[in-house]
TORMI-703398 format. One record per residue: residue in one letter; chain; x, y, z of N, C-alpha, C in turn. Coordinates in steps of 0.2 Angstrom, whole numbers. Layout:
N
+----+----+-------+-------+-------+-------+-------+-------+-------+-------+-------+
| aa | ch |   nxx |   nyy |   nzz |  caxx |  cayy |  cazz |   cxx |   cyy |   czz |
+----+----+-------+-------+-------+-------+-------+-------+-------+-------+-------+
|  A |  A |     X |     Y |     Z |     X |     Y |     Z |     X |     Y |     Z |
...
+----+----+-------+-------+-------+-------+-------+-------+-------+-------+-------+
//
This chain:
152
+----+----+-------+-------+-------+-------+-------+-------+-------+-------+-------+
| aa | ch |   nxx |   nyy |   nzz |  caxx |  cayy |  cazz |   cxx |   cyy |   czz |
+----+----+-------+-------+-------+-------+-------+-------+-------+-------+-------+
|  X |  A |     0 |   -57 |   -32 |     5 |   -59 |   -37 |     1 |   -60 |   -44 |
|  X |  A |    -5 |   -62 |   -45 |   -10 |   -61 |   -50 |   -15 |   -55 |   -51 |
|  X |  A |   -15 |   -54 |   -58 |   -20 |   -45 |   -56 |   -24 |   -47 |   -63 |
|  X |  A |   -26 |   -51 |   -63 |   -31 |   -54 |   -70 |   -36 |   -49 |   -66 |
|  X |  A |   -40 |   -47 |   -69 |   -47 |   -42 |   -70 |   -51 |   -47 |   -68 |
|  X |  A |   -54 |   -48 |   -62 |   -61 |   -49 |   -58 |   -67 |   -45 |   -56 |
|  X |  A |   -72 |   -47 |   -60 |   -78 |   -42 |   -59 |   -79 |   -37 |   -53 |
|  X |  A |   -78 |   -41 |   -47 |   -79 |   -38 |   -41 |   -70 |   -36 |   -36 |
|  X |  A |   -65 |   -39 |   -42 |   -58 |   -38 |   -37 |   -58 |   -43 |   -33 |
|  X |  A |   -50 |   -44 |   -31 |   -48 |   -48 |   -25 |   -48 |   -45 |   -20 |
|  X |  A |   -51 |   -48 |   -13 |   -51 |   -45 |    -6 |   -45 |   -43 |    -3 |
|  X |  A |   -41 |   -39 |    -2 |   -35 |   -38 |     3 |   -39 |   -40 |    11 |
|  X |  A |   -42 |   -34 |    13 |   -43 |   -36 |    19 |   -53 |   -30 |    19 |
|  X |  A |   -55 |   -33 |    25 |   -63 |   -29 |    24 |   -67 |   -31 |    30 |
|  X |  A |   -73 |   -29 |    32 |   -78 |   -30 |    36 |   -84 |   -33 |    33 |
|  X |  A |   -86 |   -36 |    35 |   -93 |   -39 |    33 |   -99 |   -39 |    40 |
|  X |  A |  -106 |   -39 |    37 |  -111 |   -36 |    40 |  -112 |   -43 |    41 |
|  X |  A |  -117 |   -44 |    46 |  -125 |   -51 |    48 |  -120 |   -57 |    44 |
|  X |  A |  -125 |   -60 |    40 |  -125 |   -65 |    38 |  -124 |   -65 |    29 |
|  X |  A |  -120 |   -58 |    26 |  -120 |   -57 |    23 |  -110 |   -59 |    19 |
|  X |  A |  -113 |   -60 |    13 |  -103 |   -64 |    10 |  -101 |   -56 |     8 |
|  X |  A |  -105 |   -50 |     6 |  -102 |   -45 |     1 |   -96 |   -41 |     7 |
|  X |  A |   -91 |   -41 |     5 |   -88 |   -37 |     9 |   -89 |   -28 |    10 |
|  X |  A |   -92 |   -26 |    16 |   -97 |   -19 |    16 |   -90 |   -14 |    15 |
|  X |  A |   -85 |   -15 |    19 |   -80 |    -9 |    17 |   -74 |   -12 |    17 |
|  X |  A |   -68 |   -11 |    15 |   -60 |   -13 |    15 |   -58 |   -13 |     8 |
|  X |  A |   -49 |   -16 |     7 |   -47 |   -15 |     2 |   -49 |   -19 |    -4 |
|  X |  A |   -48 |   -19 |   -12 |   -46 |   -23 |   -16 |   -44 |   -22 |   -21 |
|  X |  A |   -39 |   -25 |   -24 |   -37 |   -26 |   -32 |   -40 |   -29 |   -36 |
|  X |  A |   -39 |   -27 |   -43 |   -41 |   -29 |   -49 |   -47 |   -29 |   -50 |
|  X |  A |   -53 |   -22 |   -45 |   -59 |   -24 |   -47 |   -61 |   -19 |   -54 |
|  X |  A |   -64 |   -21 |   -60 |   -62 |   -23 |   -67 |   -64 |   -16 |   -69 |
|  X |  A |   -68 |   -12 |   -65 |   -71 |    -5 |   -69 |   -79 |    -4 |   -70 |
|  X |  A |   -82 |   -11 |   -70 |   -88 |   -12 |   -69 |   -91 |    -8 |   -64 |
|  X |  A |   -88 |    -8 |   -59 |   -94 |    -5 |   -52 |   -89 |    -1 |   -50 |
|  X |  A |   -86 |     5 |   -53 |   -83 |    10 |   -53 |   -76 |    11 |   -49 |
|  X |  A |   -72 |     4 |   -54 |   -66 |     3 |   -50 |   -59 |     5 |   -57 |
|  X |  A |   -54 |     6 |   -53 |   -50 |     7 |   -62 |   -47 |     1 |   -65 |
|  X |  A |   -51 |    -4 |   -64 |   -48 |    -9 |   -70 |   -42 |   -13 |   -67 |
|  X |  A |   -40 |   -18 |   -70 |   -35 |   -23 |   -68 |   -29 |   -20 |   -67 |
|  X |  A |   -25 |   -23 |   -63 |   -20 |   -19 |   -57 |   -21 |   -11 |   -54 |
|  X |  A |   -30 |   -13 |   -52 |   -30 |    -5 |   -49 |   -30 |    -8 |   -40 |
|  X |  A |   -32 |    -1 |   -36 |   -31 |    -3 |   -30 |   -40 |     0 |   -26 |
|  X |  A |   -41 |    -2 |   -26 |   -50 |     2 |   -24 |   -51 |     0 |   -15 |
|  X |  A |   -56 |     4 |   -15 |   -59 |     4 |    -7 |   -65 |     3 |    -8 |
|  X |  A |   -67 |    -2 |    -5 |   -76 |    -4 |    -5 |   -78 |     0 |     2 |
|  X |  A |   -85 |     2 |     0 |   -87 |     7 |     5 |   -96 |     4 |     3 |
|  X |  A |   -97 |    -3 |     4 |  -105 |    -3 |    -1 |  -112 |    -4 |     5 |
|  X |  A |  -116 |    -5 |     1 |  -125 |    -5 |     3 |  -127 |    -9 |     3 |
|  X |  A |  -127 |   -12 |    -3 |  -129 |   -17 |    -8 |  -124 |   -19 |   -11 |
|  X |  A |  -128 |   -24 |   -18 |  -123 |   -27 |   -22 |  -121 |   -24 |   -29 |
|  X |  A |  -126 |   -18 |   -30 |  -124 |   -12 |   -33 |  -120 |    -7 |   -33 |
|  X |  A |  -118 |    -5 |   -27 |  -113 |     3 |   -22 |  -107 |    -2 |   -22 |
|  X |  A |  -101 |    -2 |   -25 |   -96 |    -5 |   -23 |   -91 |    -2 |   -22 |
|  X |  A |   -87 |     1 |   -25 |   -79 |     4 |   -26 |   -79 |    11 |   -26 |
|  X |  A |   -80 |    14 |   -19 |   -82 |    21 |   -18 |   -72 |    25 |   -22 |
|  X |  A |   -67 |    22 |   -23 |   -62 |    26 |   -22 |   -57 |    21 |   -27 |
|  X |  A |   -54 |    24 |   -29 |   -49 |    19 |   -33 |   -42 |    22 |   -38 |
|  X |  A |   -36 |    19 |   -36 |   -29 |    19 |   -39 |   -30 |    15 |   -45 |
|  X |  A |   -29 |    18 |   -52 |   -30 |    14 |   -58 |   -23 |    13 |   -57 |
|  X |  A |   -20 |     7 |   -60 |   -13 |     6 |   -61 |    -8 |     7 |   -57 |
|  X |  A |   -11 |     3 |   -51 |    -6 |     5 |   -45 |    -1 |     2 |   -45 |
|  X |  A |     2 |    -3 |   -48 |     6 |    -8 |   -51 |     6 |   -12 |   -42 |
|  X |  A |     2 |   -17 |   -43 |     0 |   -20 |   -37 |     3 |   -26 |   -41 |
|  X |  A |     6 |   -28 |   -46 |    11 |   -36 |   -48 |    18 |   -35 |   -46 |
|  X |  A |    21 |   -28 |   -43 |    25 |   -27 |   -38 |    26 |   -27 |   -30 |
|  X |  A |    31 |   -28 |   -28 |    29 |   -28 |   -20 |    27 |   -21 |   -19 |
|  X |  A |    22 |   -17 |   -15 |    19 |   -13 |   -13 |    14 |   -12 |    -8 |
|  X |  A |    14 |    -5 |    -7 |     9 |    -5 |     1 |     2 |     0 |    -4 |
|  X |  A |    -2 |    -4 |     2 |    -8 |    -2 |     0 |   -12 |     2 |     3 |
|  X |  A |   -17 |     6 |     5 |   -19 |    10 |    12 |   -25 |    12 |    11 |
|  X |  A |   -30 |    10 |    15 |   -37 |    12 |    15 |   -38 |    13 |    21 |
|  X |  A |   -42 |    20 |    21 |   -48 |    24 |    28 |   -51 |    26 |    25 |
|  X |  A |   -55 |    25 |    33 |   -63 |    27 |    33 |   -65 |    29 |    38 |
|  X |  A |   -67 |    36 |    39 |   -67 |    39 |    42 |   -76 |    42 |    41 |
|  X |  A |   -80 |    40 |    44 |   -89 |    41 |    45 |   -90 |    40 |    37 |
|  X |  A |   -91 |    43 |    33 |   -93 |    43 |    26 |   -88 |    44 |    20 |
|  X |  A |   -83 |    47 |    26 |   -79 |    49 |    21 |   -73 |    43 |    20 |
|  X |  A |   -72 |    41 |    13 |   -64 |    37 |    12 |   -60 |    37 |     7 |
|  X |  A |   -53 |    35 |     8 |   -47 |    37 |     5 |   -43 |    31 |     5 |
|  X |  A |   -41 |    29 |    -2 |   -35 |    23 |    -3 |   -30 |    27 |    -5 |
|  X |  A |   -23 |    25 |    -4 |   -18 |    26 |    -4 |   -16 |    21 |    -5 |
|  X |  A |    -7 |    22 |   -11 |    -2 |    16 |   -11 |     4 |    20 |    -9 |
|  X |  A |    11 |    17 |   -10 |    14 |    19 |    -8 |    18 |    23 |   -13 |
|  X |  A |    17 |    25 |   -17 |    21 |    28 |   -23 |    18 |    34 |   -21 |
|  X |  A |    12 |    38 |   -17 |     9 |    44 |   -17 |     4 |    47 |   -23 |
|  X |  A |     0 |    41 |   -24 |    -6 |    42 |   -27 |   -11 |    41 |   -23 |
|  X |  A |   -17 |    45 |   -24 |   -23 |    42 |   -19 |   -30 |    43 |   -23 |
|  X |  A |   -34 |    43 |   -19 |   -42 |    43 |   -22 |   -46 |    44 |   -17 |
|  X |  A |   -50 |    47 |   -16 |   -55 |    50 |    -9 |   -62 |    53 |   -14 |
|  X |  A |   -67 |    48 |    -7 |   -74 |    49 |    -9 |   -78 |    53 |    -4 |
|  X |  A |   -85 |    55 |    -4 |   -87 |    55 |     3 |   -95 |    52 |     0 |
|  X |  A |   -95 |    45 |     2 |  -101 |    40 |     0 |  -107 |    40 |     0 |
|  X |  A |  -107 |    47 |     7 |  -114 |    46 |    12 |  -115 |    40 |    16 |
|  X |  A |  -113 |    36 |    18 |  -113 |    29 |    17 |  -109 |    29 |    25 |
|  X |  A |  -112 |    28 |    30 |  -108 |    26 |    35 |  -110 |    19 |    39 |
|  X |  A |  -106 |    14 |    38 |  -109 |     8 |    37 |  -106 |     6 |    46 |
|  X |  A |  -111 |     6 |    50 |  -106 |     5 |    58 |  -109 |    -1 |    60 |
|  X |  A |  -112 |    -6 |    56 |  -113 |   -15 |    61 |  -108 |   -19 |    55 |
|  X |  A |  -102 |   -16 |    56 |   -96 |   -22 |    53 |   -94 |   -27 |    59 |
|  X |  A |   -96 |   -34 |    57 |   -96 |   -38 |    62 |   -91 |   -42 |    65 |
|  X |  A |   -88 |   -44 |    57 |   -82 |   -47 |    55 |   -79 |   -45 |    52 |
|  X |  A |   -71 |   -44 |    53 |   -66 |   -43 |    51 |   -61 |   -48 |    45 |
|  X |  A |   -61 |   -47 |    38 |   -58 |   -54 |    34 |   -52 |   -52 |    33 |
|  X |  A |   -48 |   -57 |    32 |   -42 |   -56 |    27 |   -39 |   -60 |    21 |
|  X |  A |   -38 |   -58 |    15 |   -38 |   -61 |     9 |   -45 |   -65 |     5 |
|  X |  A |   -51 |   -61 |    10 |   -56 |   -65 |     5 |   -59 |   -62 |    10 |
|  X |  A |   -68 |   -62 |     8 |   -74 |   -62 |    11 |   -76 |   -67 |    11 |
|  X |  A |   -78 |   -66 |    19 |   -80 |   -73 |    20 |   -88 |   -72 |    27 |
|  X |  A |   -91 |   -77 |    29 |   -94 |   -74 |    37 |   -96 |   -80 |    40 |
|  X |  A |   -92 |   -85 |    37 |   -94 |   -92 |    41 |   -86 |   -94 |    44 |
|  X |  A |   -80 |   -92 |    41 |   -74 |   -93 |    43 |   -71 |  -102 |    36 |
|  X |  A |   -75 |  -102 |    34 |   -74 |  -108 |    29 |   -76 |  -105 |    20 |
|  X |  A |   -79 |  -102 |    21 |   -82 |  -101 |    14 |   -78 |   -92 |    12 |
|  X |  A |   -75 |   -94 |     7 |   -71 |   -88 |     4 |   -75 |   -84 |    -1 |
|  X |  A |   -75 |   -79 |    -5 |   -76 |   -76 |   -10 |   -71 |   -71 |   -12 |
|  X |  A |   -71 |   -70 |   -18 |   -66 |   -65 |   -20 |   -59 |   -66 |   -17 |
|  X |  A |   -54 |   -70 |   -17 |   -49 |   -73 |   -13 |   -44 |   -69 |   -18 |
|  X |  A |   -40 |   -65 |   -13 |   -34 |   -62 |   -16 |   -29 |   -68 |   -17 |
|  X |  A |   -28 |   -68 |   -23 |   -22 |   -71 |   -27 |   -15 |   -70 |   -26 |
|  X |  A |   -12 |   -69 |   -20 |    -4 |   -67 |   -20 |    -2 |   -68 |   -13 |
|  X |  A |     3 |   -63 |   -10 |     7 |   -63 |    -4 |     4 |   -57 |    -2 |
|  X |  A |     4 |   -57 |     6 |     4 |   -49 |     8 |     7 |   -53 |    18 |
|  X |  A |    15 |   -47 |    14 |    20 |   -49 |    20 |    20 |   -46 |    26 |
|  X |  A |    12 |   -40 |    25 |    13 |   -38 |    33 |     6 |   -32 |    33 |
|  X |  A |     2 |   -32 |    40 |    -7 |   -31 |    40 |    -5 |   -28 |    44 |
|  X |  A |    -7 |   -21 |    45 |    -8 |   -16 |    49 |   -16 |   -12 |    52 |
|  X |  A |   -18 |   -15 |    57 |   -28 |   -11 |    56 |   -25 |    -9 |    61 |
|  X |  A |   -29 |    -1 |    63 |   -32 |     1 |    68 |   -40 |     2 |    68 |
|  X |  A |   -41 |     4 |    72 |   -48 |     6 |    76 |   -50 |    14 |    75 |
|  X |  A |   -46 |    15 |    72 |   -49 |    24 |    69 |   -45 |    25 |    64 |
|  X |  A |   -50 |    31 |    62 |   -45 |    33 |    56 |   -38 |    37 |    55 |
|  X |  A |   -35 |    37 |    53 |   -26 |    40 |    54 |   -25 |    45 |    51 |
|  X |  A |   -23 |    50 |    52 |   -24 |    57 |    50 |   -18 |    56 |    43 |
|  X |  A |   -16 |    62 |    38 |   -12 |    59 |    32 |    -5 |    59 |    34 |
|  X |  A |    -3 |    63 |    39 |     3 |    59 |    40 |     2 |    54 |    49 |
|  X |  A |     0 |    52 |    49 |     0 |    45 |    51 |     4 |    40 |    46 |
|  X |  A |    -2 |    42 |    42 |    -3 |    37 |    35 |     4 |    38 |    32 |
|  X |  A |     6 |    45 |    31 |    14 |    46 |    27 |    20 |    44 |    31 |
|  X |  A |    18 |    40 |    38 |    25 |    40 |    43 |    25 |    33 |    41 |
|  X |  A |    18 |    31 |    41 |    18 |    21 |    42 |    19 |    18 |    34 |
|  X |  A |    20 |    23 |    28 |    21 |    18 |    23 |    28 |    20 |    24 |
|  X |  A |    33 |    26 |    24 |    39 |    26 |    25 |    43 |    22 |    28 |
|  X |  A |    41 |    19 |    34 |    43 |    15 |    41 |    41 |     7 |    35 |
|  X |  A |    36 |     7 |    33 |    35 |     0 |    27 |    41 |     1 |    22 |
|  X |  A |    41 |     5 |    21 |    47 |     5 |    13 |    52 |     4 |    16 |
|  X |  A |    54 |     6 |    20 |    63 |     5 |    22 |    62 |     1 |    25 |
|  X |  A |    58 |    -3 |    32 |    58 |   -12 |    33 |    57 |   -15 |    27 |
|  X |  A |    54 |   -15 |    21 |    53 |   -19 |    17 |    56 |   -19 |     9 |
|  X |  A |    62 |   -13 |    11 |    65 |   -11 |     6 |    61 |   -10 |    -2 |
|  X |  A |    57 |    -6 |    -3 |    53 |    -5 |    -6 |    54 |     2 |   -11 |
|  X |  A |    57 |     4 |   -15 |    59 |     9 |   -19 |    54 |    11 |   -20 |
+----+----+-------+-------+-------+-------+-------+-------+-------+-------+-------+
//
């Protein structure tokens, strides 16, 4: 519901490594452009290493202060976000990050109490699988979202 410009973006949802807060792969909004994201109300995929490699892929002006779907895969090094308007962004990182430990939602976190980066708004329905979804996976499942959630 909020898309103020945040340095590093609001967390939709993401994995986190050991003992660390930065979220290593998943979605965000609003992250500012700084670490190669498109600026407030965009839609980005964190794909990182460090606290330098942040926003492998990104939807500038996704109009995410709307109700909308959001969609990030990652498939070995390669990844792609999606919304539901049929805009997307695809990288391939080199980056195949596979000791994701924990799974967050609405913020990074790796204690279960300490939030960072805390998305600002609603989000009326979470979808994960355990592999990547081929693009009409992906074209069947925002379809199936727009008409339950009447979404134009």
């Amino acid at each position: 519901d909020v898309t103020t410009a945040e340095y590093y973006g609001q967390i939709l949802v993401g994995g986190t490594s050991g003992s660390s807060y930065v979220v290593r792969t998943g979605l965000r909004i609003n992250a500012n452009g700084g670490t190669g994201a498109g600026g407030s109300d965009s839609l980005t995929y964190s794909n990182q290493t460090s606290s330098t490699n942040f926003n492998a892929c990104n939807i500038a002006s996704a109009g995410v202060t709307n109700l909308s779907i959001a969609v990030g895969r990652k498939s070995g090094s390669d990844v792609k976000v999606l919304d539901g308007n049929g805009n997307s962004d695809t990288d391939t990182t080199g980056v195949n990050v596979s000791t994701i430990s924990r799974f967050c939602v609405g913020g990074a976190t790796y204690t279960g109490t300490t939030d960072l980066y805390e998305f600002n708004g609603r989000m009326y329905e979470l979808i994960a699988y355990n592999k990547a979804l081929s693009d009409a996976d992906v074209n069947a499942i925002i379809n199936y979202l727009k008409n339950k959630w009447n979404i134009v």
